[in-house]
C-alpha positions as CSV (number, residue, x, y, z in Angstrom):
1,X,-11.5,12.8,13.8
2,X,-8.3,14.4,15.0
3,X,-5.2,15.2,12.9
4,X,-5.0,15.7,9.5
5,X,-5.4,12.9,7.3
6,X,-3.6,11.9,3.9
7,X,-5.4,8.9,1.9
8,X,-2.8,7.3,-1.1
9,X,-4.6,4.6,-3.2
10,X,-3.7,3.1,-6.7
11,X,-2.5,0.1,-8.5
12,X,0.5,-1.9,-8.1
13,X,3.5,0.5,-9.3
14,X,2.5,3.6,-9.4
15,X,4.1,5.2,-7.3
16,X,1.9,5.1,-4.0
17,X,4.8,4.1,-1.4
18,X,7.7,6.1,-2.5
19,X,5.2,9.2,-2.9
20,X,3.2,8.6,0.3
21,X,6.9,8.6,1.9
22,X,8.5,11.9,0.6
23,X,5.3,13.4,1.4
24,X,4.8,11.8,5.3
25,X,8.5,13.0,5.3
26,X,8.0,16.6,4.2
27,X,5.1,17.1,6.6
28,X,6.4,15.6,9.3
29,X,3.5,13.3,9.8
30,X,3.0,9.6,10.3
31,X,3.4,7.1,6.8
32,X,1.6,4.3,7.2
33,X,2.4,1.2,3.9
34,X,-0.5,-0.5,4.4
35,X,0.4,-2.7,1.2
36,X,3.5,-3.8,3.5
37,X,1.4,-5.1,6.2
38,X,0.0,-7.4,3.7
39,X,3.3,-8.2,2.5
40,X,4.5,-9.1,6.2
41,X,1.3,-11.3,6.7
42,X,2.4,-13.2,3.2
43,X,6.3,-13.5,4.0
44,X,4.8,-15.1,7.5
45,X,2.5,-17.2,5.8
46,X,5.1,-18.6,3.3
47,X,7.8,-18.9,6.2
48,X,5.2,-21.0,8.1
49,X,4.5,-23.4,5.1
50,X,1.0,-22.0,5.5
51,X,-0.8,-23.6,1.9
52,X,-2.7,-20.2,0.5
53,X,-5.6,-22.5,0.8
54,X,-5.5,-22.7,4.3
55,X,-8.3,-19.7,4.5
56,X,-9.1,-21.0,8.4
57,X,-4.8,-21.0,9.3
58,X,-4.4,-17.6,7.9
59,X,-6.9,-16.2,9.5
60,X,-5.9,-17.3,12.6
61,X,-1.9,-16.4,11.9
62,X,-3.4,-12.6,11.2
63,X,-5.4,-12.9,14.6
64,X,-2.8,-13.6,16.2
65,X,0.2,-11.9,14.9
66,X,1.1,-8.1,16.1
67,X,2.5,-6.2,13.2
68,X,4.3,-2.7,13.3
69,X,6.2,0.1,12.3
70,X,9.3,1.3,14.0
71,X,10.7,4.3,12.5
72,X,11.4,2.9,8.7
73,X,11.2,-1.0,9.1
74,X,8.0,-2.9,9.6
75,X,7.9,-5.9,11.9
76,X,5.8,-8.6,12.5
77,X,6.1,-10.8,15.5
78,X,9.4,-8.4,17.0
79,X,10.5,-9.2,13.8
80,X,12.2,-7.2,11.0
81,X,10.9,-8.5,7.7
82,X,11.8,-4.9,5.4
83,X,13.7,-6.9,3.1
84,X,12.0,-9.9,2.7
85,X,8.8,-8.6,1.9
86,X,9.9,-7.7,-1.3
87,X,10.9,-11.0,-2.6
88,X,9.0,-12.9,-5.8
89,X,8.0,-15.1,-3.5
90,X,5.5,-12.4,-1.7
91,X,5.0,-10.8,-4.8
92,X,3.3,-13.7,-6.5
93,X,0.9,-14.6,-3.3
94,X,0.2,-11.1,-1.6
95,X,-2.7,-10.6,-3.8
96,X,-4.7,-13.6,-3.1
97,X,-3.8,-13.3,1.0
98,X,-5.3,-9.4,0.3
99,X,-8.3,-10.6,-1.3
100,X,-9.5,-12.5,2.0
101,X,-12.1,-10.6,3.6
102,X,-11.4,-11.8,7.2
103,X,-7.6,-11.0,6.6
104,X,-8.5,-7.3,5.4
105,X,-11.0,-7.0,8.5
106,X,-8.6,-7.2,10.8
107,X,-6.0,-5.3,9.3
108,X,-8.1,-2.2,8.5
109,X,-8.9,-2.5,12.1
110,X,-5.2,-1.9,13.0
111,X,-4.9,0.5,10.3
112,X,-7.8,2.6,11.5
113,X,-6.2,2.8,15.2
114,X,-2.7,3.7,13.7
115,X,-4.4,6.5,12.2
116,X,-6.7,7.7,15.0
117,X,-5.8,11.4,16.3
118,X,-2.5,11.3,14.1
119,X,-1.2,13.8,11.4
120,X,-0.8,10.6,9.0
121,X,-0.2,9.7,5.5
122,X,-1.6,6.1,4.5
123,X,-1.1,4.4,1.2
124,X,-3.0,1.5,-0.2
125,X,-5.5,0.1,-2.1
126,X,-8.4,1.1,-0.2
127,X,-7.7,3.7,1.5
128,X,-9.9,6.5,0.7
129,X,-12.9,4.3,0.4
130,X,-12.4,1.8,3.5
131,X,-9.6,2.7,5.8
132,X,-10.1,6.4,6.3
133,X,-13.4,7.9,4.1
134,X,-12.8,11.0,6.1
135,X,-10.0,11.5,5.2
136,X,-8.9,15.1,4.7
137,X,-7.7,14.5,1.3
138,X,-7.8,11.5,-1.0
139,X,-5.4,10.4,-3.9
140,X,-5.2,8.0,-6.6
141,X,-2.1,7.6,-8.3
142,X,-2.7,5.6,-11.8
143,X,-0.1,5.0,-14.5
144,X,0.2,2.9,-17.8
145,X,0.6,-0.7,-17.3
146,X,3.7,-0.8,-19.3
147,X,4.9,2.5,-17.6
148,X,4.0,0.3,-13.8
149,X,5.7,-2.7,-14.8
150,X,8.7,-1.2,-15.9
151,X,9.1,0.4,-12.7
152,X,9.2,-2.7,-10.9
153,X,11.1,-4.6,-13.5
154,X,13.8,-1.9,-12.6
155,X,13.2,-2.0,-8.7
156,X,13.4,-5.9,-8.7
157,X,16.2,-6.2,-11.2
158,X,18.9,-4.6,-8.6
159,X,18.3,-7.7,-6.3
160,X,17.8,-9.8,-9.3
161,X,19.3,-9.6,-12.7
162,X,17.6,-12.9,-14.6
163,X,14.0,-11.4,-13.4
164,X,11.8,-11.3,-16.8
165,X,10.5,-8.0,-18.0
166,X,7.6,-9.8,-19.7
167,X,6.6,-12.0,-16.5
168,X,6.6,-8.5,-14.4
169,X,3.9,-7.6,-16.9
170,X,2.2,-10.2,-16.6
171,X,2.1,-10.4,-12.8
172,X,1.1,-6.8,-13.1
173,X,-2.0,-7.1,-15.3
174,X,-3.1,-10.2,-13.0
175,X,-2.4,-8.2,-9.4
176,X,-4.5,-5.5,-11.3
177,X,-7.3,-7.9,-12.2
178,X,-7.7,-8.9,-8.4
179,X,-7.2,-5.8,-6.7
180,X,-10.4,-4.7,-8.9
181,X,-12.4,-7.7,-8.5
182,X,-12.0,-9.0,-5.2
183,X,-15.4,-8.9,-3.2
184,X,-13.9,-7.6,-0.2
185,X,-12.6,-4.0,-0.5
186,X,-11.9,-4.1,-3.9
187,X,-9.1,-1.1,-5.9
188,X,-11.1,1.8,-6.4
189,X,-10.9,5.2,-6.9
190,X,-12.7,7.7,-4.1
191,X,-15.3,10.1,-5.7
192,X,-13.5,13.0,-3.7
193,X,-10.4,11.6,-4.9
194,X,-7.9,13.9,-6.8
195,X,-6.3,11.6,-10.0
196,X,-2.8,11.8,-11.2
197,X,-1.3,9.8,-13.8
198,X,2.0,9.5,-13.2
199,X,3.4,8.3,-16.4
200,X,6.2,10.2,-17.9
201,X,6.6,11.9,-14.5
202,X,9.1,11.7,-12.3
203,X,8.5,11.5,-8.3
204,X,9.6,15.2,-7.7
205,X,7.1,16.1,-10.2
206,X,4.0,14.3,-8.5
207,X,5.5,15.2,-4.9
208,X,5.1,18.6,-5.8
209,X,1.7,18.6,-7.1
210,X,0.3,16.9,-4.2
211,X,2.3,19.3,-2.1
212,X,0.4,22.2,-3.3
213,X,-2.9,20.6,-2.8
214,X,-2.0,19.8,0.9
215,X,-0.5,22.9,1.8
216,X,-3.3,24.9,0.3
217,X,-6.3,22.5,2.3
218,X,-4.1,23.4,5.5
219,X,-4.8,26.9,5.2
220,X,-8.1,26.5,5.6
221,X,-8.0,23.5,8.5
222,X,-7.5,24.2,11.8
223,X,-4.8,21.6,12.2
């Protein structure tokens, strides 16, 4: 393994994007959102009219389909979908599309070649225990399930102001229940993995703890 490697994991909303970001950012290395190449497949799959029971279609739309990142947008199919991967829409399906063990196949494949002899920071939900167990260092950001959901009642409330507090909860607790019972690559935390809960803190806060961890494994790599 080349580069230095940064592995992100946790549950939805706590943090792992916006985190994994400032820190590719700071370093000057690669950020990988693995949890938006998922979302991209979805917002395909549900522009298509692809039924989520369609195991044998979306396989074959993830096959087929080239996704990317090009400096901060991700596009599938030469096609920008930033925005739209964020709608309910994706957010209600993305978990059961993730769950499919062909679909994660595929993408950890391309997630494994993105981070091959890069200086890379990769966020997820298997990260450290799938997509790069060598990684240099491994993460897992956790937070209350109140503390998560309010963090994406407030992200989802600028773009929607009749979005339900109590259904963002709910979706929540049920995206947690999958993530950590899906056969297939399931949410878990890496036994080399350093563990910060993140409720109560803010994002400077957690950027600078894992900040200090990094900078003090480079002193001793080679990299």
């Amino acid at each position: 393994m080349c580069g230095f490697q940064i592995a992100i994991d946790g549950p939805a909303g706590a943090g792992k994007s916006t985190i994994a970001k400032k820190i590719a950012a700071k370093l000057n290395y690669i950020y990988i959102d693995t949890g938006a190449m998922y979302r991209a497949l979805t917002y395909t799959i549900l522009e298509k009219k692809i039924s989520i029971e369609n195991v044998d279609a979306i396989i074959n739309l993830a096959e087929n389909c080239v996704i990317e990142f090009r400096n901060k947008d991700i596009i599938i199919n030469n096609k920008k979908v930033t925005e739209e991967i964020r709608i309910q829409q994706v957010n209600e399906k993305v978990s059961y599309i993730a769950q499919i063990a062909e679909v994660r196949k595929i993408l950890v494949n391309t997630q494994k070649k993105i981070a091959l002899n890069n200086n890379i920071v990769m966020d997820g939900r298997d990260i450290g225990t799938i997509v790069l167990p060598k990684a240099n260092l491994k993460f897992f950001l956790t937070a209350s399930v109140k503390e998560r959901a309010k963090r994406r009642y407030n992200e989802m409330k600028t773009k929607n102001n009749s979005i339900d507090f109590n259904k963002v909860l709910e979706e929540i607790r049920k995206r947690d229940k999958i993530d950590e019972n899906r056969k297939c690559s399931p949410l878990a935390r890496a036994d080399d993995a350093v563990t910060i809960d993140t409720t109560g803190l803010n994002i400077a806060e957690v950027v600078d703890s894992i900040l200090i961890t990094v900078k003090d494994a480079l002193k001793d790599s080679s990299v």
